[in-house]
Backbone as JSON Lines, residues from 0, in Angstrom:
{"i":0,"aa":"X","n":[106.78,1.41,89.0],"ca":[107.43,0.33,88.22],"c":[106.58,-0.02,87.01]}
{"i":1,"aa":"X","n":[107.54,0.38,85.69],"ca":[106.53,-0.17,84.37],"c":[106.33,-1.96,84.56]}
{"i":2,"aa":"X","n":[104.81,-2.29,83.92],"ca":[104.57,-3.8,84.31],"c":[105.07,-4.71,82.99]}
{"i":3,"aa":"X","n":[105.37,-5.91,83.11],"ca":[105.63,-6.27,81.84],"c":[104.75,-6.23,80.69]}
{"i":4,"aa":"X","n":[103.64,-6.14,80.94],"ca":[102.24,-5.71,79.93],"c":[102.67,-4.11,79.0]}
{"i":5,"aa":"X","n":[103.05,-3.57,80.0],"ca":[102.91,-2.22,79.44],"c":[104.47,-2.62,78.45]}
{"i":6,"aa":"X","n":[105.13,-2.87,78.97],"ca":[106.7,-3.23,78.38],"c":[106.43,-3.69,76.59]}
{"i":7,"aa":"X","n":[105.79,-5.48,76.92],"ca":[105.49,-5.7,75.62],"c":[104.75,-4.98,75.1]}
{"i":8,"aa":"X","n":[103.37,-4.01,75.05],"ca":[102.76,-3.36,74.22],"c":[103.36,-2.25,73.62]}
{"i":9,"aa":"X","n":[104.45,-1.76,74.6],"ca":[105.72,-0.03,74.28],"c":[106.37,-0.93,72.74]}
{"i":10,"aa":"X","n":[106.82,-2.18,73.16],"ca":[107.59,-2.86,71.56],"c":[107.06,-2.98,70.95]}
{"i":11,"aa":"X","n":[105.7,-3.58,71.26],"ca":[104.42,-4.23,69.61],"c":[104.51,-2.4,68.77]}
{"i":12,"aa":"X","n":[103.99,-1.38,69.76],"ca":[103.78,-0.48,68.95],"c":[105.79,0.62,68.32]}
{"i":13,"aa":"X","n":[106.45,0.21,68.95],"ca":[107.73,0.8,68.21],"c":[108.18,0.83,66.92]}
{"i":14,"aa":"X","n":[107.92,-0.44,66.31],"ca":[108.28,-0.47,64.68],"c":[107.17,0.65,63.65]}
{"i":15,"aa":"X","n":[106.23,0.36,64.38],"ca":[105.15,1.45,63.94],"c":[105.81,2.76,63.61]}
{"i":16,"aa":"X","n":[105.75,3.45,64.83],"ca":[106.7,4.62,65.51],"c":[107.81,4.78,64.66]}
{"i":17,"aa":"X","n":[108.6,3.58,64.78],"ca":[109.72,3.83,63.73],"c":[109.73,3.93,62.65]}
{"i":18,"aa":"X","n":[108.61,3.56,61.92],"ca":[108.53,3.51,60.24],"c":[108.07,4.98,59.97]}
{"i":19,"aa":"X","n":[106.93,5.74,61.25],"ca":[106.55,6.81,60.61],"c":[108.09,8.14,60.49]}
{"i":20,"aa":"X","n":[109.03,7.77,61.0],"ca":[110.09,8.66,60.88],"c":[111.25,7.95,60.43]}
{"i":21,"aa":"X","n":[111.02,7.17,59.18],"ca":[112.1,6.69,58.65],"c":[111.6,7.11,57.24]}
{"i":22,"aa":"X","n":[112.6,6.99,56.11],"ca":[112.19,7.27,54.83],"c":[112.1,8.95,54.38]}
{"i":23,"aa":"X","n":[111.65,9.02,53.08],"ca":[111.98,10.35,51.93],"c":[110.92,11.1,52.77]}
{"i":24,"aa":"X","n":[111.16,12.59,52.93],"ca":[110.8,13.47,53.91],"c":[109.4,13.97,52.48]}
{"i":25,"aa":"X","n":[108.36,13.45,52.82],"ca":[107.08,13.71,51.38],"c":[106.44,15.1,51.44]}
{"i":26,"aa":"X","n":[106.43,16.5,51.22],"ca":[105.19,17.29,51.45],"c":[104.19,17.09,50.52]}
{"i":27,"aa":"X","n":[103.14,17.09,51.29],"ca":[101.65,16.93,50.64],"c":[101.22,18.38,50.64]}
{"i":28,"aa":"X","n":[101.19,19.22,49.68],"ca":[101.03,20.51,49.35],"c":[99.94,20.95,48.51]}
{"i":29,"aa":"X","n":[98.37,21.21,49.23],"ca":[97.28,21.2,48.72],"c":[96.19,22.09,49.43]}
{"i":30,"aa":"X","n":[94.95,21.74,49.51],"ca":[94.15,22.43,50.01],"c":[93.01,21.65,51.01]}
{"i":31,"aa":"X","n":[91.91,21.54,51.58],"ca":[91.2,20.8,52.45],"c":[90.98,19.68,52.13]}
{"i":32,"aa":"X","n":[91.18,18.8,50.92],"ca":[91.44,17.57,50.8],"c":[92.51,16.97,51.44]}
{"i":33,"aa":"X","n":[93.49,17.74,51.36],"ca":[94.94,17.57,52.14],"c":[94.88,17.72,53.54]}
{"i":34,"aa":"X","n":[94.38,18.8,53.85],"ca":[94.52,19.19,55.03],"c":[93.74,17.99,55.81]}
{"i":35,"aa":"X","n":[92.6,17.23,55.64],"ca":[91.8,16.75,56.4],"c":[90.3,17.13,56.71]}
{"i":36,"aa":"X","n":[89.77,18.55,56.02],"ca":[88.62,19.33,56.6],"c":[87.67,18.22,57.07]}
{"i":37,"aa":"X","n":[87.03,18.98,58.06],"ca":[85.94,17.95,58.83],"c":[85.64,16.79,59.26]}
{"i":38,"aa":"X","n":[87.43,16.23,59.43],"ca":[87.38,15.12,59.74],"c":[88.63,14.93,61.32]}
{"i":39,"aa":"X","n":[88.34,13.74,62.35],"ca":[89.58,13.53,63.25],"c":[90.2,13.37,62.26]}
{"i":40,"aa":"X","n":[91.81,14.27,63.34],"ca":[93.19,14.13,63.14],"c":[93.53,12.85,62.33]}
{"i":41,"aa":"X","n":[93.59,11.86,62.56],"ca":[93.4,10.32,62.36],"c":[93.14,10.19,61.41]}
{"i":42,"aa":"X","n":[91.89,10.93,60.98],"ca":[91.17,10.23,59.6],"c":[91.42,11.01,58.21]}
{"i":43,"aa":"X","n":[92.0,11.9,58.27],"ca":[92.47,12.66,57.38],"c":[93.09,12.04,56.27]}
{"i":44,"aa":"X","n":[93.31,12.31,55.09],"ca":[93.88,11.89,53.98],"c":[95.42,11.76,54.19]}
{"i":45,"aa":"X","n":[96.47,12.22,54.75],"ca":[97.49,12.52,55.22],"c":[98.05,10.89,56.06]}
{"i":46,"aa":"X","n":[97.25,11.62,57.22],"ca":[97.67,9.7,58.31],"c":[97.17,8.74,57.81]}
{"i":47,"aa":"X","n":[95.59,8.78,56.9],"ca":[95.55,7.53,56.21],"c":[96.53,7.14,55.54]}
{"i":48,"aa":"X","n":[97.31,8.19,54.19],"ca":[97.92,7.87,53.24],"c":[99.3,7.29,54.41]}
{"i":49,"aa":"X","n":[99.48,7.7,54.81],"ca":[100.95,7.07,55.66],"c":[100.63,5.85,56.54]}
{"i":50,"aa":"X","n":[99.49,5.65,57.13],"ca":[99.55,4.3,57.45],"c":[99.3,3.11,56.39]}
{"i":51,"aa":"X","n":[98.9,4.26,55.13],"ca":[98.67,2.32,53.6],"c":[100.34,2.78,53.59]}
{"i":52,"aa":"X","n":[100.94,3.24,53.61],"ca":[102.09,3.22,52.85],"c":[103.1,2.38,53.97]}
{"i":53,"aa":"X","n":[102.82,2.37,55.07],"ca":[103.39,1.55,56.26],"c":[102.46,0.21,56.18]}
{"i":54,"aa":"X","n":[101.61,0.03,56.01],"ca":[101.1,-1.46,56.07],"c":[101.96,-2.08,55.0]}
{"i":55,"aa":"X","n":[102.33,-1.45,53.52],"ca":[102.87,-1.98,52.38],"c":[104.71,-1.38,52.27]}
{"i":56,"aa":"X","n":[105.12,-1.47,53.39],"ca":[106.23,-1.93,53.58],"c":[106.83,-0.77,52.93]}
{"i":57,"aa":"X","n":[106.12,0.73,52.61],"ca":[106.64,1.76,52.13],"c":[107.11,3.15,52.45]}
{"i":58,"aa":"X","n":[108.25,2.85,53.47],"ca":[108.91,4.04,54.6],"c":[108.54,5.35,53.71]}
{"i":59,"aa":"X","n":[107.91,6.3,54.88],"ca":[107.85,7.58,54.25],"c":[107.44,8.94,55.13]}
{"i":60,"aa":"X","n":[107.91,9.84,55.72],"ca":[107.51,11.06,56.21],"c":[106.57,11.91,55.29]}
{"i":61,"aa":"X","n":[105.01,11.41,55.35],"ca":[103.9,12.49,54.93],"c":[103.95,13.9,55.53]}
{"i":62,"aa":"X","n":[104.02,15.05,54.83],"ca":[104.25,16.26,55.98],"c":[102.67,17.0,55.41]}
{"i":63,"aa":"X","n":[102.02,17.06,56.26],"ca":[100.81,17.77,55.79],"c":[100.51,19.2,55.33]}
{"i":64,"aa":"X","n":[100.82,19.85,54.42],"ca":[100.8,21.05,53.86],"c":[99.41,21.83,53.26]}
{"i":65,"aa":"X","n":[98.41,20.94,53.54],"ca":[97.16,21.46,53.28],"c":[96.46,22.57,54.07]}
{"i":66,"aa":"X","n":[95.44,23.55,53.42],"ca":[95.19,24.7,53.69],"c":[93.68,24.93,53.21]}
{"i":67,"aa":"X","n":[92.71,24.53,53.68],"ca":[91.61,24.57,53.4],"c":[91.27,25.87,53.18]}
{"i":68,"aa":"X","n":[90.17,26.07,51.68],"ca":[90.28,27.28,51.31],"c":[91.07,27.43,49.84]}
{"i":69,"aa":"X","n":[92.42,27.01,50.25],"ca":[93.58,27.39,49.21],"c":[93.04,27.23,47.68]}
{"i":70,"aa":"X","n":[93.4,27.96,46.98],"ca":[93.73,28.29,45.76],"c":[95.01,27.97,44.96]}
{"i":71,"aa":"X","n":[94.61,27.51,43.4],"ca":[96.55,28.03,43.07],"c":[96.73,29.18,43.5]}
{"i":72,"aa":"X","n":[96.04,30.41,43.16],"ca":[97.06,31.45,43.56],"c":[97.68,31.44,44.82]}
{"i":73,"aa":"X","n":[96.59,31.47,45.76],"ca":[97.38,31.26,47.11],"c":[98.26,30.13,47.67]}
{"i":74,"aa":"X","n":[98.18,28.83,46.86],"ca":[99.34,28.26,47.39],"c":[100.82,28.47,46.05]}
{"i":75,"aa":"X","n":[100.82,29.33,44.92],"ca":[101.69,30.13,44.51],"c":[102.76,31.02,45.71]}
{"i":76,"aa":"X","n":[101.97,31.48,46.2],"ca":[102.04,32.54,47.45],"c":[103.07,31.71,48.38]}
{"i":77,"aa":"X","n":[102.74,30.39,48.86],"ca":[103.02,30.2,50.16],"c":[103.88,28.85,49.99]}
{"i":78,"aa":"X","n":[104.21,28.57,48.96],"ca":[104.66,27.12,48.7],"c":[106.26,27.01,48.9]}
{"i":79,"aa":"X","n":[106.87,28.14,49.04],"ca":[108.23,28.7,49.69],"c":[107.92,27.75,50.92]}
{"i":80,"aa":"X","n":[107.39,28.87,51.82],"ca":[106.46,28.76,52.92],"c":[106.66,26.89,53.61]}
{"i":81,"aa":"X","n":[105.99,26.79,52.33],"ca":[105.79,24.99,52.67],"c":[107.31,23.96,52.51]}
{"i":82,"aa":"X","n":[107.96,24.49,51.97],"ca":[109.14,24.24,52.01],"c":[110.32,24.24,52.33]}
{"i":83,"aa":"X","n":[110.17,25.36,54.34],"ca":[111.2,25.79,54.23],"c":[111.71,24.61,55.26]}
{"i":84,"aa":"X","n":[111.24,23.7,55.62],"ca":[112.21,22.76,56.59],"c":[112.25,21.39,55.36]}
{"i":85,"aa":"X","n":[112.89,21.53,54.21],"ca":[112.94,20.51,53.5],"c":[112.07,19.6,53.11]}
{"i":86,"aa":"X","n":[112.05,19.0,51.44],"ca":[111.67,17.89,51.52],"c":[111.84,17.28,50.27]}
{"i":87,"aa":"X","n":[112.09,16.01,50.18],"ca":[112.76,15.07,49.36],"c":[112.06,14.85,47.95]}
{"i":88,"aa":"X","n":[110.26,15.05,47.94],"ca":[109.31,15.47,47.12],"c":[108.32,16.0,47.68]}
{"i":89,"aa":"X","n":[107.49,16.29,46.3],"ca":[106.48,17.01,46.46],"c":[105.01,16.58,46.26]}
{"i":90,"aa":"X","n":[104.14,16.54,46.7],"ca":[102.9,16.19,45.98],"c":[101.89,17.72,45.6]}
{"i":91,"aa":"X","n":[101.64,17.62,44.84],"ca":[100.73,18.86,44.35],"c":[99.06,18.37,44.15]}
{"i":92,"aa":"X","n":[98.45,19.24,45.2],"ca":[96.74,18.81,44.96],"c":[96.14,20.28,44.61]}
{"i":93,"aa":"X","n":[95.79,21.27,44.12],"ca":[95.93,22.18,43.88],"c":[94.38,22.71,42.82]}
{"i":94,"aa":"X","n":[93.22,23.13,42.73],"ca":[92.85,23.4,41.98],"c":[91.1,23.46,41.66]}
{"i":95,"aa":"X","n":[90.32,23.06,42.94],"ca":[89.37,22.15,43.19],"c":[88.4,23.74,43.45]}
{"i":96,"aa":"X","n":[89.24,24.29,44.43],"ca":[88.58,25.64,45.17],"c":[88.35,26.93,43.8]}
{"i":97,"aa":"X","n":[89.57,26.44,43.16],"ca":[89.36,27.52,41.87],"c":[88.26,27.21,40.67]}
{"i":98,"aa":"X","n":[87.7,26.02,40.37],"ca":[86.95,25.41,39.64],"c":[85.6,26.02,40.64]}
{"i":99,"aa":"X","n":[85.2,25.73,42.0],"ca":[84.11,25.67,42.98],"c":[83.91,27.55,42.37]}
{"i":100,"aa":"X","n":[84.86,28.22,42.57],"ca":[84.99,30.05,42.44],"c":[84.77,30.3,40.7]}
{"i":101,"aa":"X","n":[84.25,29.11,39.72],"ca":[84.37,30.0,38.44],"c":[85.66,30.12,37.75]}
{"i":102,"aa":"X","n":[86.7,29.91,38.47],"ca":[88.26,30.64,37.76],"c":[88.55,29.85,36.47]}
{"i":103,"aa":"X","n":[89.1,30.69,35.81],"ca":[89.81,30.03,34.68],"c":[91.06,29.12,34.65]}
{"i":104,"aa":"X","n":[91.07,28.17,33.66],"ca":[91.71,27.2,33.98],"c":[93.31,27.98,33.48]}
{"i":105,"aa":"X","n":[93.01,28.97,32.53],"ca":[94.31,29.44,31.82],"c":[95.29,30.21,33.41]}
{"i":106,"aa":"X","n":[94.86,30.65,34.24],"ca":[95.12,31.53,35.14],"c":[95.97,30.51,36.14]}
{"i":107,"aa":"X","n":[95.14,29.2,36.17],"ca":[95.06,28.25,37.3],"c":[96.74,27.56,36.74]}
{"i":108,"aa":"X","n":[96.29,27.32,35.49],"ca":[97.76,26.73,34.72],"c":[99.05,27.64,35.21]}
{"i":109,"aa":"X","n":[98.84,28.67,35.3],"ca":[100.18,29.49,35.14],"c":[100.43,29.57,37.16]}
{"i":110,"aa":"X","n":[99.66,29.24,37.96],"ca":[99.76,29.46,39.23],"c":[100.28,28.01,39.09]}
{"i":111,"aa":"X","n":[99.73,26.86,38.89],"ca":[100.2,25.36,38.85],"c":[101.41,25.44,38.54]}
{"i":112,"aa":"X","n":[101.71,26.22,37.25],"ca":[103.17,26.31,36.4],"c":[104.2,26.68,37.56]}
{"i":113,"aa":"X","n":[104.31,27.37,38.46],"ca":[105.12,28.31,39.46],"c":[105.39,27.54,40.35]}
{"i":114,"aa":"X","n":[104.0,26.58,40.8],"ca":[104.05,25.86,42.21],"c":[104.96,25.02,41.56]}
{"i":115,"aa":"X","n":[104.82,24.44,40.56],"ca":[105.98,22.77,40.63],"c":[107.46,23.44,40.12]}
{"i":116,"aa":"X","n":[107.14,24.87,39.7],"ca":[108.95,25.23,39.42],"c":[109.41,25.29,40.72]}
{"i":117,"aa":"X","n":[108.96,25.9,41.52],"ca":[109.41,26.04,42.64],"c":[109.42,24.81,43.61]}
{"i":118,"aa":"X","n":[108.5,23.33,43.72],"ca":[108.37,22.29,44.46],"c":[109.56,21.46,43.62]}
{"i":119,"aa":"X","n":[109.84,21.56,42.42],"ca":[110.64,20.77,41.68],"c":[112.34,20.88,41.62]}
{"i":120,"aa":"X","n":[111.99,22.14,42.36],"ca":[113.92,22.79,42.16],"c":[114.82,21.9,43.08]}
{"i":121,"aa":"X","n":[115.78,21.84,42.36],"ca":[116.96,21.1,42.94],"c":[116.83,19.06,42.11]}
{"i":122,"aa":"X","n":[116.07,19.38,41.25],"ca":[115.5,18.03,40.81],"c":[114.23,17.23,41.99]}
{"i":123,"aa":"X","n":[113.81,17.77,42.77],"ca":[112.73,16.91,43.82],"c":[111.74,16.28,42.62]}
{"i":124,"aa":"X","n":[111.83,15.18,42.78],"ca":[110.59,14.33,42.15],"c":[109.38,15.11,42.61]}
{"i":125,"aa":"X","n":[108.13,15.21,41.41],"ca":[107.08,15.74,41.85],"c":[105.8,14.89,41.46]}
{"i":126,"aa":"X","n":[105.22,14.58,42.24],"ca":[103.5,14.4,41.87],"c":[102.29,15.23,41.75]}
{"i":127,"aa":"X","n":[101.74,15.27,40.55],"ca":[100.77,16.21,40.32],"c":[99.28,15.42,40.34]}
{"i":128,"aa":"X","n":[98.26,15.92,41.69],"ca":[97.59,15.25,41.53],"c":[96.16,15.98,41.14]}
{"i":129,"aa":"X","n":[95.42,16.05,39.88],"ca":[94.56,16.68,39.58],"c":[92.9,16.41,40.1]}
{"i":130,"aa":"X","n":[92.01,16.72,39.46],"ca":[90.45,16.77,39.9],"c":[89.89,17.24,38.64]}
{"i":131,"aa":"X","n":[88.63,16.62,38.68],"ca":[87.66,17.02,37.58],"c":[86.9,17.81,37.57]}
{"i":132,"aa":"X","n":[86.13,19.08,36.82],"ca":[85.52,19.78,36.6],"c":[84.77,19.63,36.79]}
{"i":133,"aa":"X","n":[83.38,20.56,37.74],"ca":[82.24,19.91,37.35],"c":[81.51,21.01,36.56]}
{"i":134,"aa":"X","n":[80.25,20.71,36.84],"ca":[79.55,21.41,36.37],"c":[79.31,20.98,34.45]}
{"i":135,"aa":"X","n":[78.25,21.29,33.56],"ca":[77.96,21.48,32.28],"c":[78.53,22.27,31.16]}
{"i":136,"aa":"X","n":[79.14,23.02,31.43],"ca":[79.98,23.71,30.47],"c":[81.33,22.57,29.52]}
{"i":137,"aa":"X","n":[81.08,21.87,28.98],"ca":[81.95,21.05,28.56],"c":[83.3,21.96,27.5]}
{"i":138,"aa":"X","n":[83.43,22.99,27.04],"ca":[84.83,23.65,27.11],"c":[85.66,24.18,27.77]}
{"i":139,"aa":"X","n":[84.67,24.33,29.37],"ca":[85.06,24.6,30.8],"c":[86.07,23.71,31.21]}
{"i":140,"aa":"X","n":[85.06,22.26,31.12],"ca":[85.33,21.13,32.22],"c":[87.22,20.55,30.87]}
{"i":141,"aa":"X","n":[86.24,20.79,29.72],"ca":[87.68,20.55,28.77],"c":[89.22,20.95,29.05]}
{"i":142,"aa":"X","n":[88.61,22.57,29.23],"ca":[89.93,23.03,29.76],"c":[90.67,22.95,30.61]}
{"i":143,"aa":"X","n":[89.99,22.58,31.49],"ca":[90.7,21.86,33.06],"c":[91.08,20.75,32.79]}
{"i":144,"aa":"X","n":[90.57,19.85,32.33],"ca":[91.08,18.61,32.33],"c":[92.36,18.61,31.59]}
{"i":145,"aa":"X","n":[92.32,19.48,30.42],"ca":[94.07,19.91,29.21],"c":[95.14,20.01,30.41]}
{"i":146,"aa":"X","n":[94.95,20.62,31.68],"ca":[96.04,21.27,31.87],"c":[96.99,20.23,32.79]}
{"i":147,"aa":"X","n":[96.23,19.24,33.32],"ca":[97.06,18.34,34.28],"c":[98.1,17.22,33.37]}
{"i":148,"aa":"X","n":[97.82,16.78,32.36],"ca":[98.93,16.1,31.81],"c":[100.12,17.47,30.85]}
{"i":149,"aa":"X","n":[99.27,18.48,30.67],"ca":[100.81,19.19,30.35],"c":[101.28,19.79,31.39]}
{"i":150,"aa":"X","n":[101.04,20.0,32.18],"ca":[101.9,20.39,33.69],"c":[102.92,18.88,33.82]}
{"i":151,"aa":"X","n":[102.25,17.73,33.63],"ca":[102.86,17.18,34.77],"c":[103.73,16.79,33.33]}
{"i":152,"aa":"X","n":[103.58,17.07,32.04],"ca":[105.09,16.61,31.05],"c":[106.27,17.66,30.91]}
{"i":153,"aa":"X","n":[105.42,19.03,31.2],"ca":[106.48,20.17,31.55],"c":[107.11,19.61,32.38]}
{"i":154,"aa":"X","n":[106.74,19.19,33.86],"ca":[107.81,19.47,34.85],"c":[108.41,18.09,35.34]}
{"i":155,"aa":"X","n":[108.26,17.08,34.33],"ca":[108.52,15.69,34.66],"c":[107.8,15.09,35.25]}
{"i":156,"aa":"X","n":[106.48,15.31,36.1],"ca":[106.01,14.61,37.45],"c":[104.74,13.98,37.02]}
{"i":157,"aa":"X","n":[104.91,13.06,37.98],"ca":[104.05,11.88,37.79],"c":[102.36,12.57,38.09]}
{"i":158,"aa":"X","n":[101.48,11.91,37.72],"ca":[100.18,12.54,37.11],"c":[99.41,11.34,38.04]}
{"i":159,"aa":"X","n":[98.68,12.15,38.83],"ca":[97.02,11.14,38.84],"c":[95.73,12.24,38.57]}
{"i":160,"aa":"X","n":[95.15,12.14,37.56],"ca":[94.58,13.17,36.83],"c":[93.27,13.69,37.46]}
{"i":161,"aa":"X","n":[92.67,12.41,38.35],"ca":[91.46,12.86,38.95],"c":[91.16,12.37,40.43]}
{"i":162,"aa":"X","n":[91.67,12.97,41.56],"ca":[91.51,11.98,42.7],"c":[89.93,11.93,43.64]}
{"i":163,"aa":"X","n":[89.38,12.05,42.58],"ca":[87.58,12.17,42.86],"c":[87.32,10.32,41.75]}
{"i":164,"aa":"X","n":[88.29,10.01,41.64],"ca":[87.48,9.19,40.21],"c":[86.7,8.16,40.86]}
{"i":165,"aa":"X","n":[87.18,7.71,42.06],"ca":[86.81,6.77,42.99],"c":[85.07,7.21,43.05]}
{"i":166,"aa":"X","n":[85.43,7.92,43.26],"ca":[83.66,8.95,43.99],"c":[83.0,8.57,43.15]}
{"i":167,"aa":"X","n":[83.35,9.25,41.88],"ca":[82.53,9.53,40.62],"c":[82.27,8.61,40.27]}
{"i":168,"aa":"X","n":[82.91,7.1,40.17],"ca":[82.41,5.9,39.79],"c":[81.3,5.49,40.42]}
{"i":169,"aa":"X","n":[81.17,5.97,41.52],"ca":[79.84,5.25,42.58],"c":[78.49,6.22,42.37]}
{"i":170,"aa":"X","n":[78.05,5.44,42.11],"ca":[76.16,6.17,41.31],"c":[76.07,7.02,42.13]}
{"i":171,"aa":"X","n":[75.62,7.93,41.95],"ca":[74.92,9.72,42.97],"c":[73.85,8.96,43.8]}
{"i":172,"aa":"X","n":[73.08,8.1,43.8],"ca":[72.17,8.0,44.84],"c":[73.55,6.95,46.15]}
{"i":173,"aa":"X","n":[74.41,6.74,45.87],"ca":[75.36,5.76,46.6],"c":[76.23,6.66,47.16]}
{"i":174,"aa":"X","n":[76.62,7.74,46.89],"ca":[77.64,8.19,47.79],"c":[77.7,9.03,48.94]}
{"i":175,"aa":"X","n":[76.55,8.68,49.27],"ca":[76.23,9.65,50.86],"c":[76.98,9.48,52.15]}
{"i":176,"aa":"X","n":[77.4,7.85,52.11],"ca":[78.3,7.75,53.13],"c":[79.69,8.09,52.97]}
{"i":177,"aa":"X","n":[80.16,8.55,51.71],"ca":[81.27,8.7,51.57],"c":[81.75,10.13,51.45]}
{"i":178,"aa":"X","n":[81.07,11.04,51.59],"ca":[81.14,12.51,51.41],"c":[80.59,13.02,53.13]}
{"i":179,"aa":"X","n":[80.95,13.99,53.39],"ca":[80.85,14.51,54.67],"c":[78.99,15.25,53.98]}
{"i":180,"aa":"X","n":[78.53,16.49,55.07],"ca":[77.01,16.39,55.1],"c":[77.05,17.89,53.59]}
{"i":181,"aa":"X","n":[78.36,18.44,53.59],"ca":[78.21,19.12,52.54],"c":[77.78,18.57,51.2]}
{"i":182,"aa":"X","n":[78.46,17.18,50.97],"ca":[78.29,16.97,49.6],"c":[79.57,16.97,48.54]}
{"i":183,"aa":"X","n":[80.51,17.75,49.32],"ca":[81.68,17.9,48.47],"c":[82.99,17.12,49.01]}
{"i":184,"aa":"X","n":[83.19,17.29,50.03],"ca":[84.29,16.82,51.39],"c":[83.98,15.31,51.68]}
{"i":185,"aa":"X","n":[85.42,13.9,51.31],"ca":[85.23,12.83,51.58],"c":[84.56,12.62,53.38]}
{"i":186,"aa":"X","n":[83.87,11.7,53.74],"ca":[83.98,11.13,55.11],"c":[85.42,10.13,55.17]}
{"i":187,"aa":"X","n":[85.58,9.83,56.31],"ca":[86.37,9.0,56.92],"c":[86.26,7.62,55.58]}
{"i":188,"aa":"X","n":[85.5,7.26,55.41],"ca":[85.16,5.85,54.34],"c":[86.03,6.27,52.72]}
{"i":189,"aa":"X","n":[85.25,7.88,52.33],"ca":[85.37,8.2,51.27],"c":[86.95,8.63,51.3]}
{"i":190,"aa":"X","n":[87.89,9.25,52.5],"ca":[89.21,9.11,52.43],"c":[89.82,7.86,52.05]}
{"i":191,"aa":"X","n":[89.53,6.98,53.29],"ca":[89.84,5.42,52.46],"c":[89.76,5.51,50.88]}
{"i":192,"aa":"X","n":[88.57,5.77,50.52],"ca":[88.85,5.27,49.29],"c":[89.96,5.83,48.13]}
{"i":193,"aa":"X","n":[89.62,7.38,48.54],"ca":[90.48,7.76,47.66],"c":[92.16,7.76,48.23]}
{"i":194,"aa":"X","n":[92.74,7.11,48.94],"ca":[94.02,6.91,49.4],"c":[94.43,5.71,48.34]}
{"i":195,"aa":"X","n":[92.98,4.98,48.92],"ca":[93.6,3.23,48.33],"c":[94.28,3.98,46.16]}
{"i":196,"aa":"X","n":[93.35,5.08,45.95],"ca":[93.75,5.07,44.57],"c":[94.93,6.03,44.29]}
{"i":197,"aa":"X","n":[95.06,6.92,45.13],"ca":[96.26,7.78,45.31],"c":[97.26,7.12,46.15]}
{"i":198,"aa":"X","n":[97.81,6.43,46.59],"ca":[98.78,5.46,47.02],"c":[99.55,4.64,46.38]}
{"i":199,"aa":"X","n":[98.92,4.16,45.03],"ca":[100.11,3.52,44.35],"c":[100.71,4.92,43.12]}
{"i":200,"aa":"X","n":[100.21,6.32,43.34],"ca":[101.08,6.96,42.64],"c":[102.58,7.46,43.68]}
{"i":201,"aa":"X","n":[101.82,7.81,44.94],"ca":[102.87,8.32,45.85],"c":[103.93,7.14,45.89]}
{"i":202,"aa":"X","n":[103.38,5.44,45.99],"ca":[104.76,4.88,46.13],"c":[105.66,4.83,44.85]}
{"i":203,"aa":"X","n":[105.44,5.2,43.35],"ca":[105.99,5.75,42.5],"c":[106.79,6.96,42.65]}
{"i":204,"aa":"X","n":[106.28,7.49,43.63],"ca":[107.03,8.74,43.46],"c":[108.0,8.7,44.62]}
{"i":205,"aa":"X","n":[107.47,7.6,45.5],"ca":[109.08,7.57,46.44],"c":[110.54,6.81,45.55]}
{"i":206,"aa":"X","n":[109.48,6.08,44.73],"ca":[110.84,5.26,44.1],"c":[111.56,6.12,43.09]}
{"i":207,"aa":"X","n":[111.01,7.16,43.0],"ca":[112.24,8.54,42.25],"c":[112.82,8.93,43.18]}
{"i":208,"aa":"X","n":[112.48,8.94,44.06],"ca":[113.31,9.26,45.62],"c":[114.67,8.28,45.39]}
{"i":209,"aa":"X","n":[114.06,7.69,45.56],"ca":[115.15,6.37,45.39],"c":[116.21,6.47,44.91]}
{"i":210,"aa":"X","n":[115.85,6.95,43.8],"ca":[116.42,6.65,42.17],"c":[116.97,7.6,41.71]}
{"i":211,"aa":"X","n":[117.08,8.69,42.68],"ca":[117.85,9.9,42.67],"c":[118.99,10.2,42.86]}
């Protein structure tokens, strides 16, 4: 026999439950930022981003499409792939692993160019969410940075140009707790942070959902 304890706690947590499968069906289509690398299930960029978007009253199916590793080229490759059980938009994180490898940004553009023709078809609202260059080469870091606002005016979609900016604001001797032991990969804290700044683009981009 269920007890009435267990009864009321099955309801406290149902609206929960219900919000995560109500709303615009989202793929998050990226690489180990997306995916979560080195972090619990839980703490991943993904269930964070869907529980701020449920605390703020903003129904939405996050579908996690990240692929640690990935490349544009390779998520060129597979972004069919990522799409074949539907979805209402797209988010694009795309570009981080090819900068880490040397690649050119001209190469990276034309793999970016493919992913949002193809994430964008049928009119799907798209979000393009970029990253900054590192390294000293400043016609390098230039060129990367050119390519995320003309992608995202080619293909209509909404732009957050750097989802490191959070990081980068916090002095280099300060961000140890916020990066996993590599140096590159948020911790659990450093997801937080960068959700809280990537969250008010995604609820922009549900309201093209909307508005569709």
């Amino acid at each position: 026999m269920i007890g009435r304890r267990a009864v009321l706690a099955g309801a406290a947590l149902w609206p929960l439950a219900a919000r995560a499968e109500t709303g615009p069906r989202i793929v998050a289509f990226g690489d180990s930022l997306t995916e979560g690398y080195g972090l619990p299930a839980s703490k991943g960029l993904v269930p964070v981003l869907q529980d701020w978007l449920a605390a703020r009253s903003t129904p939405a199916r996050i579908v996690n499409r990240g692929l640690s590793g990935d490349t544009t080229y390779g998520g060129r490759v597979r972004i069919h792939w990522a799409l074949r059980d539907g979805a209402d938009a797209v988010i694009v994180q795309l570009g981080g692993n090819d900068m880490l490898l040397g690649w050119s940004s001209v190469q990276a553009e034309a793999n970016l160019d493919a992913i949002l023709t193809s994430a964008g078809a049928k009119g799907r609202p798209l979000l393009l969410v970029g990253i900054h260059a590192p390294g000293k080469r400043e016609d390098w870091r230039r060129g990367w940075a050119e390519i995320w606002p003309r992608l995202a005016r080619r293909h209509d979609a909404l732009l957050l140009p750097d989802l490191y900016a959070p990081l980068a604001a916090i002095p280099a001797g300060e961000r140890k707790p916020f990066l996993l032991a590599d140096g590159i990969h948020p911790s659990a804290k450093g997801v937080e942070l960068l959700v809280g700044h990537l969250g008010p683009s995604v609820q922009a981009l549900i309201t093209r959902v909307g508005a569709g």
